[in-house]
Structures are given as structure tokens and as C-alpha cells.
N, C-alpha and C positions, 0 to 999 in steps of 0.2 A: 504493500500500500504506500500512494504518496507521504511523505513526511510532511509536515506542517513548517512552513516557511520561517515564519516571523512569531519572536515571544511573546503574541499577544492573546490572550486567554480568549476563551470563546464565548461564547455572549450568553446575559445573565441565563440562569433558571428559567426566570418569571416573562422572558420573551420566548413566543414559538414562532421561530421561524417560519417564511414562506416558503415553499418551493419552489424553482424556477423552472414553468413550461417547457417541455422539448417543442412544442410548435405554439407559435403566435398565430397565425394565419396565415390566409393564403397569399400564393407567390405575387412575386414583382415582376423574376425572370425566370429564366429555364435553361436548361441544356445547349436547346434549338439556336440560341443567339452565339454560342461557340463552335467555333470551327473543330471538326477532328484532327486536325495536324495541330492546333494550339495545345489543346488540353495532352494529345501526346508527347510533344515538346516538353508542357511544364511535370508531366508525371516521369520522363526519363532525368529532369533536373533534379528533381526533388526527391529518386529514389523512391515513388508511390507506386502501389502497381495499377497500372494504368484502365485497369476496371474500375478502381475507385473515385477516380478524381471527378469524372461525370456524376456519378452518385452524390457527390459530397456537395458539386456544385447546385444541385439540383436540389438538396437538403437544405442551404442556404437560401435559396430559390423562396422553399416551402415556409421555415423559420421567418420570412419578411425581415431579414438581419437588414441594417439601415447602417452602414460599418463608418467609419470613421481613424483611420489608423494614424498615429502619430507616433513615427520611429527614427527613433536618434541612433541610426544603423547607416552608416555610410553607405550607399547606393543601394537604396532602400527602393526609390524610385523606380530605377530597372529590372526591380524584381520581378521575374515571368507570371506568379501569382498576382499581385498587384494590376499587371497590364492586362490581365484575363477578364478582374473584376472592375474594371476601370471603364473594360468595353460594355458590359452588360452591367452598367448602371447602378452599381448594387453600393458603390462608394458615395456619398453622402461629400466625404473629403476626403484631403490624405496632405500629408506632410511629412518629408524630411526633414528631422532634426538634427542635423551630424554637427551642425556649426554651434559651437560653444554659445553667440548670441543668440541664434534661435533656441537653442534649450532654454536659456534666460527669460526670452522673450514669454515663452511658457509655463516656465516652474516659477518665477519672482523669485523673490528671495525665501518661499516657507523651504526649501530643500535645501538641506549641507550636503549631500551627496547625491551627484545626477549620474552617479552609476548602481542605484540601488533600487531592490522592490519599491521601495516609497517612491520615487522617482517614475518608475512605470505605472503605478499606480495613477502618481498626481497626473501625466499626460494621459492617460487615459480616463479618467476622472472628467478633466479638460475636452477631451474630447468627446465624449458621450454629450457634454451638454451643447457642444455647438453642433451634434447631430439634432437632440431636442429642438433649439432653437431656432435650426434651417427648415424642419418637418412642423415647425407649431402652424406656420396659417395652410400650409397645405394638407396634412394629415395630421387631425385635430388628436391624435391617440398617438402620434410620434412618438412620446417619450418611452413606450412598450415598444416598440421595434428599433430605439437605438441602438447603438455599442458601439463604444470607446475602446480602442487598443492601442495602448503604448509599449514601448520595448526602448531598453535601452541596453548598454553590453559594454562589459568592464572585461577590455581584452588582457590583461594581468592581474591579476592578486595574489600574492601571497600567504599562505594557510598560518604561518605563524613567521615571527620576526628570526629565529633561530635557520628557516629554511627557504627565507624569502629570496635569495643568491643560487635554489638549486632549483633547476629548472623543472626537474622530476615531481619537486612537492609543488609547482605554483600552478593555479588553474585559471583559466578564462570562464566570463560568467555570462548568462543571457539572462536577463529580466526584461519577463514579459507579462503584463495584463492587460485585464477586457475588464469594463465598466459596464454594466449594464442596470437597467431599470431593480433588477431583481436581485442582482448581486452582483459581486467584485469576484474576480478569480486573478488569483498571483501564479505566477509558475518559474521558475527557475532551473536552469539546467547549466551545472557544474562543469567543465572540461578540463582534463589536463591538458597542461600546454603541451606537453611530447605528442596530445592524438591531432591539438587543431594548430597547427602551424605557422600560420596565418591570417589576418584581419578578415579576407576576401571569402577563407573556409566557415570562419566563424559567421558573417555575414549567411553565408548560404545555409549553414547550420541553425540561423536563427529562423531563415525562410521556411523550413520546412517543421518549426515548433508552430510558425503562427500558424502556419495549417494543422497544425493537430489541436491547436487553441481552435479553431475555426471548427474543426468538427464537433469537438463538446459545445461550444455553442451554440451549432445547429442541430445538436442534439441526437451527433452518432455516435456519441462514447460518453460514458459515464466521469470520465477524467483517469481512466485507469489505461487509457490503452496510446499515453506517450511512450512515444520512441526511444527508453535510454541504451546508446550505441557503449560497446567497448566499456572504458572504464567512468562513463559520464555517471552524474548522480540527479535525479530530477527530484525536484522540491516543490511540493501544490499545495495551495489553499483556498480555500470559498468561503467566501460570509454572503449568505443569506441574505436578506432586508427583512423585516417582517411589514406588513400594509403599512403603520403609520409613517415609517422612512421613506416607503414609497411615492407616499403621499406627498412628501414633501417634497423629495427628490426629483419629483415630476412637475412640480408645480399648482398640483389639484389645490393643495392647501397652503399657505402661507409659514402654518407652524403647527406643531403638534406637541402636547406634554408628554413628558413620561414620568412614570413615579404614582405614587398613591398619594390622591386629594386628599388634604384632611377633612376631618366630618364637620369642621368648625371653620368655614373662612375667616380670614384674617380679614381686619377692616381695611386694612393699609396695606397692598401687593406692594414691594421693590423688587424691578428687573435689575439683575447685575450678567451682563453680557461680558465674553471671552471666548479663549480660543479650549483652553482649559485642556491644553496638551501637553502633560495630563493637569488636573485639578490638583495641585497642590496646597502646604503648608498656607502661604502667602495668598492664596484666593480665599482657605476657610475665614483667617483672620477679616481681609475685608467683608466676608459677608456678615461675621460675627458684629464687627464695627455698623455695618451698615445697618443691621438688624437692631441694635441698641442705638443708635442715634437716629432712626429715621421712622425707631417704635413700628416697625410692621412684617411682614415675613420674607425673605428674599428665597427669589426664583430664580435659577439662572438659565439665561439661553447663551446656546452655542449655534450660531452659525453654518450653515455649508460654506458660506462664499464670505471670504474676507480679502480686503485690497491687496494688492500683490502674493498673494498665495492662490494655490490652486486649490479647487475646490475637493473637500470634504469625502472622500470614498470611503465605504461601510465597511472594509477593515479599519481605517482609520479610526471610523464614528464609534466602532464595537470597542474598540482599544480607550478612545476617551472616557466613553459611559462606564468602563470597568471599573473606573476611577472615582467615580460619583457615589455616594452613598444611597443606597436605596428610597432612605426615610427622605431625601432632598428632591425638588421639583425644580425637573429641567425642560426647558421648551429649546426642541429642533428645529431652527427657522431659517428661511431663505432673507432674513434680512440683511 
């Protein structure tokens, strides 16, 4: 089974998750819009076997995926997958990110490291909602058929400081996720440098993860059936949404609570707003303070969207709320 990526605990008890559809409804495109020398071109690049890659297309098709990629992968662009889905209409957008300003341009300043799951996340995050926002006056239900994918790839790390100088311990890394309406999925695939050689392998090697990302989204794998070659190591996670993030996430609603209302309103509500990543020492003080000087109960909301940070994804949002005390009321708001 995949291992679980990032040390963030998984979301409380008292939330039950939603599940995420294998189909949204019906198609956009089809098969019929690809040539048969294309798709057998991209299934001998990609090492698929070449029964599959019409099916998966076609799966895609079915799912109404509305994709949006944003990959900080040097020639990302001429990827044979990319130009397939680029002719049958199925990209929303897409973007190159390899240049150090365009990551910037994307991430602001919330990422210290733009070679990390949080980093794929945040462009993907990012990009789900400008799929939302392209599909709001035309397809009034867009935000169920988006998806945000980013990728980014750390072609060296070192496994620890003692081994960082031997070529045999140090590994190159792929982070990759998809944002969607329903939930976040992270994936990570380990390499040692002796199997990938090169920028231009790893590059390729990343091509052929977003298609295995691309079938569990369209809902022809459970997430069990990546590819790890040789000595690679593959690392997955998925959070869930449950309705009320949805809700927000989408736009339906403004803001939503969580937590147990007390049976006794307070006469005096105080909002105290933050990023609250995580809720520390220094935020209970204020609310303590604000709670005695202002005689009423404080509430805090957190945000999806704040100025120069990218927005908000349900690993993220799962990992804040872990932080929160249960007995505390917090509202999830697009403000």
C-alpha cells in the first residue's frame, strides 16, 4: 500500500468524509477527435500499452475532467500527452512553470520551498480555481468538473548530510498533485540518481506519473496501481472534503462553521481572522485578551484565499483544523 506523504494526521473523528465520484457526467470529448498514429506515438513514449491509452482517454472523456495543469517541469509544454489533450479540448489551461519568476508569480511568498509536496499542492490549489472561475458563466456546476494539477521536481536531494557527496544515497524527487472539488491527492515518486541520469529522463518520468495521476482521477484505479520502476519509492495521499468545504470551496457558500454551537449565544460575537498555520501559543493569548477586553466570545475564521499566498488545499485545511481545539468555533471563509 501507498505510504502516506506528509506528517499530517488525518482529519478529526467527528468529520465523515465525502467520497469522490469515479464519474461526474457525461463526456465533453471522445476517442473519435484522436488520430490513431497520435495516441500510438504517445503510448510507445510513455511505455503504456497501447490498448490503454484510448480507454483512459475516453475515461477522461466520461469523468467531464475540466484539467488545468501547472508544471514547473522544464518542457512541460512539448509533452506528447499535453498536445493530445490540448487538441480535444479537454485543457481548461496549462502553464509552464520552469522559470524561477513564474513559480513566484504563482506561489507568492506562502512557500519556503518550491521543490516540495506543499508547493505542488499550492499550484494546483491555484489552478483548480482558475479552472472554476473560466467555467463559472459558462457551466454554472464548473467547480465539480475542475482539476488543478501541479508538479514540480527536485532533481537532487540528499537523504542525509553524512551521504549527501555519494551519488548512490542521493535521489531525485517528483511532486505531483491534483486539486479537485472533492479532494487533494499528493503523490511523490523517489528516484535514485544512478536509475535517472538526467533532467530530460526525469522530465519524461514525470510525464508518464501525470498519466497514472490522470487515471485515478478518471477513475480507472483506485490509486494503487502507480508504476514504481526498479529501485523508485512512490508516496500517496488523499484528503477527502466533507460537503461543508465543498461548499465553500466552490463558492455555493461564503463561509461555513465548524465546531459545536453552544446552547447559550453569547450576546457579543468577536471575529478574530488568521492564517492559523498552525494555531499556536501566541493566537490563544490574543483571543484570550480579546475575549476579556471586548466581554464577548471569539470565533475565528480562517480563510482559503489570502494576499500573496496560494490558496488553501484540504491537506493543508485538514492539517490547520488539527490544531484547533474542538470546544473553539471556527468559520471556513472565502473572505
Amino acid at each position: 500500500m501507498p505510504q502516506f506523504l506528509d506528517p499530517f494526521p488525518p482529519l478529526p473523528n467527528s468529520i465523515v468524509p465525502a467520497r469522490m465520484p469515479a464519474y461526474i457526467g457525461p463526456a465533453y470529448i471522445g476517442p473519435a477527435y484522436i488520430g490513431p498514429v497520435a495516441l500510438l506515438e504517445l503510448g510507445r513514449d510513455l511505455h503504456m500499452d497501447q490498448r490503454d491509452l484510448p480507454a483512459l482517454i475516453e475515461r477522461i472523456a466520461d469523468a467531464r475532467l475540466r484539467l488545468f495543469p501547472a508544471l514547473a517541469v522544464p518542457g512541460a509544454a512539448h509533452w506528447p500527452s499535453i498536445s493530445v489533450l490540448r487538441a480535444n479540448n479537454t485543457l481548461v489551461g496549462f502553464e509552464e512553470l520552469a522559470a524561477p519568476a513564474k513559480q513566484a508569480e504563482w506561489l507568492g511568498s506562502g512557500i519556503d520551498r518550491r521543490d516540495s509536496p506543499r508547493a505542488a499542492r499550492a499550484l494546483a490549489s491555484a489552478a483548480f480555481h482558475r479552472v472554476r472561475e473560466a467555467l463559472h458563466t459558462s457551466e454554472p456546476q464548473g467547480a465539480a468538473h475542475a482539476c488543478g494539477v501541479g508538479c514540480v521536481i527536485a532533481p537532487h536531494q540528499g537523504e542525509g548530510s553524512e551521504t549527501d557527496n555519494d551519488p548512490a544515497e542521493q535521489v531525485a524527487r517528483i511532486h505531483l498533485a491534483a486539486h479537485t472539488l472533492h479532494a487533494t491527492t499528493t503523490v511523490t515518486l523517489e528516484l535514485p540518481l544512478g536509475e535517472m541520469a538526467s533532467v530530460e529522463q526525469l522530465t519524461s518520468r514525470a510525464e508518464s506519473l501525470w498519466l497514472d495521476l490522470l487515471r485515478e482521477l478518471a477513475g480507472r484505479s483506485d490509486g494503487n496501481e502507480y508504476c514504481a520502476r526498479g529501485r523508485e519509492r512512490m508516496l500517496r495521499r488523499v484528503d477527502h472534503a466533507p460537503p461543508e468545504w465543498q461548499r465553500v470551496m466552490s463558492g455555493e457558500e461564503p463561509a461555513v462553521l465548524i465546531g459545536n454551537r453552544p446552547k447559550r449565544r453569547a450576546t457579543r460575537r468577536l471575529i478574530f481572522p488568521g492564517a492559523f498555520a498552525p494555531l499556536h501559543a501566541g493566537h490563544r493569548e490574543l483571543a484570550h485578551a480579546a475575549q476579556r477586553i471586548g466581554r464577548g466570545s471569539v470565533e475565528l475564521e480562517l480563510s482559503l484565499f489570502n494576499v500573496d499566498k496560494p490558496p488553501v488545499d484540504y491537506t493543508d485545511l485538514a492539517w490547520r483544523l488539527s490544531h484547533v481545539d474542538r470546544s473553539r468555533l471556527l468559520w471556513i471563509s472565502r473572505a
